[in-house]
N, C-alpha and C positions, 0 to 999 in steps of 0.2 A: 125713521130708520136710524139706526144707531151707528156712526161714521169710525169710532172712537177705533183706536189699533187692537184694544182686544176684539174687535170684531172681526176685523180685518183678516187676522191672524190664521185659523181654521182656514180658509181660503189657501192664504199664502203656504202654509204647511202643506196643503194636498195635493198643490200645483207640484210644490219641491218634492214629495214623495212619487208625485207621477213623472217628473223628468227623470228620478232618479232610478223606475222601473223601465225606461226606455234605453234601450241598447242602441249604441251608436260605436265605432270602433275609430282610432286614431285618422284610418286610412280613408273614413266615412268624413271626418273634419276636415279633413287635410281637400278633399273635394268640395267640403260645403263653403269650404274660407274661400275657394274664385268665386265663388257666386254670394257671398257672402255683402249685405248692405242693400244686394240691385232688388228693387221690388218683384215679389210673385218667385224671386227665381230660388229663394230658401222654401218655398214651397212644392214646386217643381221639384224641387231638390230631395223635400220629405217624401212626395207620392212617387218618383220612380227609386227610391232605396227602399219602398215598402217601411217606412220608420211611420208604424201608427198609435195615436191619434193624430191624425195630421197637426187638428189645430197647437195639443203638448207639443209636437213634434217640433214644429217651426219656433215656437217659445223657447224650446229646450235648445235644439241646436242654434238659434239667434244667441241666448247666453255664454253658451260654451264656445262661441265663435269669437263672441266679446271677450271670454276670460283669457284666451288662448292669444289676443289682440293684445290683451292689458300684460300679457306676461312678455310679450315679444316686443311692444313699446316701452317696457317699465323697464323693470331689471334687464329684459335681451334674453334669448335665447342661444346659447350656443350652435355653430351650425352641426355640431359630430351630436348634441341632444334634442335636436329639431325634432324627429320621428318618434323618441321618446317621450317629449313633451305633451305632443299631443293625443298620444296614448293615454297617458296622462290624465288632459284636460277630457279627454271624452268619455274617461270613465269615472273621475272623481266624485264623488258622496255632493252633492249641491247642499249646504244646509241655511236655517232662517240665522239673521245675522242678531249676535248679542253685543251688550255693550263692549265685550271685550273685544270684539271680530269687528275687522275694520276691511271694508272691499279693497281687494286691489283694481286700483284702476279705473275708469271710467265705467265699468260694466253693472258695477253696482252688486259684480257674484259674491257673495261665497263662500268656502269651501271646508272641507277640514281636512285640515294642515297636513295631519297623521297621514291619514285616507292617500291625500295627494304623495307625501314624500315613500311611503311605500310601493304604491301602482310606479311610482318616475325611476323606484330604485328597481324594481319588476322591470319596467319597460326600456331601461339601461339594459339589461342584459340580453335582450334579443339578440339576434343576428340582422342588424339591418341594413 
């Protein structure tokens, strides 16, 4: 079987277009981050918000729990952009990373840029 990263690749693309079809909302993260790390309970967590396929489900929200980790360990969060953030993070485009994209943070996401500073400047302007 052929190991090399063009193989790999089609996998990793379809995972990233099926996380990126799963809807999950700021206020959906913002619940999965307490229970975020402890075994079994990011998946408890997919099956009572009904977020299906379970298995994408816990993949996708484990990532977006990471990026949302790496933005609030890295650069920080402001606390009046907290709820905007994570609007944010749970709706961002996830894409395969090129030479030029370099992950923020430990989580190893991510993201495009554009995608993210539009939804953050969107989710600034709610009422929250």
């Amino acid at each position: 079987m052929d190991m090399s990263a063009t193989a790999i690749l089609p996998f990793a693309k379809s995972c990233l277009d099926q996380f990126n079809s799963l809807d999950i909302t700021g206020d959906q993260l913002k619940r999965a981050l307490i229970v975020y790390g402890r075994e079994g309970a990011i998946e408890a967590f997919a099956d009572a918000e009904g977020i299906k396929p379970q298995a994408s489900a816990v993949a996708m929200i484990n990532r977006r729990c990471g990026l949302f980790m790496d933005f609030a360990d890295g650069p920080g969060i402001p606390d009046h952009e907290y709820d905007a953030h994570l609007e944010a993070v749970a709706r961002v485009r996830l894409i395969e990373p090129t030479e030029d994209d370099v992950p923020l943070g430990d989580s190893g996401v991510c993201f495009d840029d554009r995608h993210f500073d539009e939804l953050l400047e969107l989710a600034s302007e709610l009422p929250w």
